[in-house]
C-alpha positions in Angstrom: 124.3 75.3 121.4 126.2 77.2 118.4 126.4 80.2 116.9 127.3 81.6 113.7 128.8 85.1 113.2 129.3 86.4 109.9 130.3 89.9 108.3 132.7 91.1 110.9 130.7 91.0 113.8 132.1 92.6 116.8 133.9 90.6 118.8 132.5 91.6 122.1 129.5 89.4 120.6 131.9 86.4 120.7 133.0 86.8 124.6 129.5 87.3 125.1 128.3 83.9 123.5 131.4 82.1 125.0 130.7 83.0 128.3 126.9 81.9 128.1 128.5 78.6 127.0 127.6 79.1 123.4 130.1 77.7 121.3 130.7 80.7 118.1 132.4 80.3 114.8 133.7 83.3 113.0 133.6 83.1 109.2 134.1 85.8 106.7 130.9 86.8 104.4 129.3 83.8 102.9 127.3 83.7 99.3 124.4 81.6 99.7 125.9 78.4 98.5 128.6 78.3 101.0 125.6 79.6 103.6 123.7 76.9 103.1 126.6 74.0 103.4 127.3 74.6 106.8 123.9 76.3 108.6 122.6 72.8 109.4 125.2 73.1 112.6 123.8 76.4 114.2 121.2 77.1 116.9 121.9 81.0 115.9 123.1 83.3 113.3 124.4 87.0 114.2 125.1 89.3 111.0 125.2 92.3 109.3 124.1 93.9 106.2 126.6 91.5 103.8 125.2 88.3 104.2 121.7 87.2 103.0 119.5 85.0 104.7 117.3 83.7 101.7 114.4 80.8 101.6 117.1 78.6 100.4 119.0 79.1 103.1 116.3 79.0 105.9 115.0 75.4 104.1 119.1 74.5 105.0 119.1 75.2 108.3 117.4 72.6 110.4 118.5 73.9 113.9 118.5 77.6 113.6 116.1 79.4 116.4 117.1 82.9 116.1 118.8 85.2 113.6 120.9 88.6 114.9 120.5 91.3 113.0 123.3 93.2 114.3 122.1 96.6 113.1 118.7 98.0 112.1 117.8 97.1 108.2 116.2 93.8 108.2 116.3 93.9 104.0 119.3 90.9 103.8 116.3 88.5 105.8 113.5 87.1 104.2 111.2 87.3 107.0 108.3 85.4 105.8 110.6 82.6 105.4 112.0 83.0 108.8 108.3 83.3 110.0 107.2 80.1 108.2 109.8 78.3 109.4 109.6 79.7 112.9 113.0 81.3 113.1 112.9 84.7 115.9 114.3 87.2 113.9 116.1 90.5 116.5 117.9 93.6 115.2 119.2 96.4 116.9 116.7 99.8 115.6 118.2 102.3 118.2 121.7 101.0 117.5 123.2 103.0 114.8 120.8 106.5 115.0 124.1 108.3 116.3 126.5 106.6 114.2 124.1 107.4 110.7 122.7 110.5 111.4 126.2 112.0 112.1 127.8 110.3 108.7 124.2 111.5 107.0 125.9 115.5 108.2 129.6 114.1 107.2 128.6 113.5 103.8 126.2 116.5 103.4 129.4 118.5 104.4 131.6 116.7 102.2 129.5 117.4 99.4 128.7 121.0 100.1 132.3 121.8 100.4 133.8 119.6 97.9 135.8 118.2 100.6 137.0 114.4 99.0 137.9 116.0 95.7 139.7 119.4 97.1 142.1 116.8 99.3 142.7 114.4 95.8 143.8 117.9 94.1 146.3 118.4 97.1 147.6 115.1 97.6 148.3 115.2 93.6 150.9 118.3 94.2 147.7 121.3 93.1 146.5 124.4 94.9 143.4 124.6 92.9 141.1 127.1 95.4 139.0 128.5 93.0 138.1 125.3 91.8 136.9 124.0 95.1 134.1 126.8 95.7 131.7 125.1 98.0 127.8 126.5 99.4 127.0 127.2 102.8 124.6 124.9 104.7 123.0 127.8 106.7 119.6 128.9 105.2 119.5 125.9 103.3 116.2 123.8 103.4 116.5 119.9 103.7 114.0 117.7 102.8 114.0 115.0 105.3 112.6 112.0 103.6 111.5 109.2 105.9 111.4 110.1 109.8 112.3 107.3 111.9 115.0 107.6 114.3 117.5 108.5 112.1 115.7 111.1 110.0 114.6 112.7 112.9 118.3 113.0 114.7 119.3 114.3 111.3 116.6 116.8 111.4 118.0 118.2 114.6 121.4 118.2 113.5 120.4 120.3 110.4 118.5 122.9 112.8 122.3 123.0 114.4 123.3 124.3 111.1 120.8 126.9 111.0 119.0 124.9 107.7 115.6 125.0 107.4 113.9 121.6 107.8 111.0 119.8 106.1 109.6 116.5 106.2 108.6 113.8 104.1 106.2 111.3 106.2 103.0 109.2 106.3 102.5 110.1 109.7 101.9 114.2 110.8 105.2 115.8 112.8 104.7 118.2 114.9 107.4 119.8 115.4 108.4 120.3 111.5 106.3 121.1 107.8 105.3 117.9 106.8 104.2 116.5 103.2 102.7 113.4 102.5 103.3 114.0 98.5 106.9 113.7 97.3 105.6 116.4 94.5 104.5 118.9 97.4 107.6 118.7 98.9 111.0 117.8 96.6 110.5 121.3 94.9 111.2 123.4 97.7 114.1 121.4 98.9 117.7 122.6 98.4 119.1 119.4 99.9 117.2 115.8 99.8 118.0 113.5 102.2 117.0 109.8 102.6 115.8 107.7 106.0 113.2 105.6 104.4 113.7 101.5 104.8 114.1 99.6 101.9 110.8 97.7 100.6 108.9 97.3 97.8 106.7 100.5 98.1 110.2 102.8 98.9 112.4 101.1 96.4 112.9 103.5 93.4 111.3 106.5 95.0 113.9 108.7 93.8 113.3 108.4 89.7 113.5 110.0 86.5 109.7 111.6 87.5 110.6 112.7 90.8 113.6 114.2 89.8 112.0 116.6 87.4 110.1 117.9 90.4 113.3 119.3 91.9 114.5 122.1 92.5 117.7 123.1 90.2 120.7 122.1 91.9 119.6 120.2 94.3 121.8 117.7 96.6 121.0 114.7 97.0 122.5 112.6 100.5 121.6 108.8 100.7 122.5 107.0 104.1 119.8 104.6 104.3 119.7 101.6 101.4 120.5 101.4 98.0 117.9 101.3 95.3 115.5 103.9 96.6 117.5 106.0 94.3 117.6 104.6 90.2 121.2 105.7 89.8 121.1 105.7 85.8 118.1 108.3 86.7 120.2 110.1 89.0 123.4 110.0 86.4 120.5 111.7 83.8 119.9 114.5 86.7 123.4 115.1 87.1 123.9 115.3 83.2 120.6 117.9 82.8 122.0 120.0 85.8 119.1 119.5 88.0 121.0 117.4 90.4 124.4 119.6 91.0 125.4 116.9 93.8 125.0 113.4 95.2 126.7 112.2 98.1 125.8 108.3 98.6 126.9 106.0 101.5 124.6 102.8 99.0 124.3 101.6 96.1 122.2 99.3 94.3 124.4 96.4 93.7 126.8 96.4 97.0 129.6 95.4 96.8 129.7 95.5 93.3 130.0 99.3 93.0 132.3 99.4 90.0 129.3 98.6 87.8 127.6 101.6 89.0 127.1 105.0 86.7 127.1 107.0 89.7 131.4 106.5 89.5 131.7 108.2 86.0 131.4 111.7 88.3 134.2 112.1 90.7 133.8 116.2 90.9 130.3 115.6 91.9 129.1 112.4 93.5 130.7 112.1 97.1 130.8 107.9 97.6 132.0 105.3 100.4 130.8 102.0 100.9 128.4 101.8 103.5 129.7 103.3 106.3 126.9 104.4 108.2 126.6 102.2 111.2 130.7 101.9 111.3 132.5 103.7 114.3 133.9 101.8 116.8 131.8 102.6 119.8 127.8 102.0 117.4 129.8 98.3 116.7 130.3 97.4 119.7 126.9 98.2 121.2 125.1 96.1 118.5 127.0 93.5 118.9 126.6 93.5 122.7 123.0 94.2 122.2 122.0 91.0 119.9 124.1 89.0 121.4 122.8 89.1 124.3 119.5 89.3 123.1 120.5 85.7 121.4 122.1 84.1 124.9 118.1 85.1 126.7 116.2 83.6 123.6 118.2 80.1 123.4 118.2 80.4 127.4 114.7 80.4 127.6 
């Protein structure tokens, strides 16, 4: 048996494999031509978010059983693929809730207090204080759009703050205001954040017409995919004033992030590149996770 690992899996996933007798190969992220050239040789595949598993790839690889999705988003797959071609598909859902929901509150910080561009100012030789006049979080309400795991550890991480919480979700929540209309509920929200997976009903949810249902100065946090935000209609709420802040961990065309609009406003938009899931300790229990997950399914 072999297995693949691509984008900078952890390498507890390699002494894992190795010990169940798998033989691993470590390469950097591949494009899909360079995918396809070598996936003929693999029984498994373990991966993260930079690396896409397309139909042309899954048509490539004659041996492949199983593919790790180490992490939760399964958006880099295409699934029905996999499923045609009988290919077990795992990810790791509970994986990064800690890692993401504390970065969601890292950025919502960030943002509120104008943390990134205060410590540019310094580190350029300026003591500019009145400049750097930030909000408060307390009293605040969030709108909490999607609820899964992560959207509902962020939720309770906002109460921490003393903000007032509201929900965005198909499903009723107990414990919280709910909406099941984006109009009923982005008008009352000071800050909007996003936990929805990426498909094709959530992708662009965040548009030119939904923006205009928001509240003046609202912030805007995105921790969960790029493109259920249109950044050229966020770049328009951020010229008309109805936006006063974004603070993104995605964007639409990763890694290609030069090409987005979104970087023509350093004193408002907050941005790193995708760094959600990526502490030291949520790494290396994904990794352990699928690949042991992966040594059980080729064992069996």
């Amino acid at each position: 048996m072999k297995a693949l690992l691509v984008d900078n899996v952890n390498n507890i996933a390699v002494d894992i494999l190795n010990n169940a007798g798998i033989e691993t190969v470590v390469m950097h992220s591949l494009p899909e031509d360079a995918l396809c050239e070598v996936i003929s040789d693999f029984d498994a595949i373990l991966l993260r978010n930079l690396t896409y598993i397309t139909e042309k790839v899954i048509k490539k690889a004659k041996k492949l059983k199983i593919i790790g999705r180490v992490g939760s988003g399964l958006d880099n797959i295409d699934m029905q693929a996999a499923e045609d071609a009988k290919i077990r598909v795992i990810n790791s859902p509970d994986g990064n809730t800690i890692a993401t929901s504390e970065h969601t509150i890292a950025l919502m910080l960030a943002l509120s207090r104008k943390i990134p561009m205060a410590c540019a100012s310094v580190f350029g030789g300026k003591w500019e204080r009145q400049r750097f006049m930030g909000n408060d979080l307390y009293g605040k309400t969030i709108g909490i759009i999607g609820f899964g795991r992560i959207g509902a550890r962020v939720a309770k991480l906002c109460e921490a703050f003393g903000m007032k919480v509201i929900v965005y979700s198909r499903r009723k929540i107990n414990d919280y205001r709910c909406f099941d209309r984006l109009e009923e509920i982005l008008p009352l929200c000071d800050y909007v954040s996003l936990h929805l997976p990426k498909t094709p009903e959530t992708v662009g949810i965040i548009n030119s017409e939904t923006i205009k249902l928001m509240k003046q100065g609202v912030k805007i946090i995105n921790c969960a995919r790029g493109g259920l935000a249109v950044e050229k209609d966020l770049v328009q709420g951020l010229e008309s004033g109805i936006i006063s802040g974004i603070a993104t961990d995605v964007f639409e065309n990763e890694p290609d992030v030069a090409s987005s609009p979104l970087l023509k406003f350093p004193d408002k938009v907050v941005a790193v590149p995708h760094l959600g899931a990526s502490t030291i300790e949520t790494q290396q229990k994904v990794a352990k996770e699928i690949a042991e997950k992966v040594v059980e399914f080729l064992a069996s």
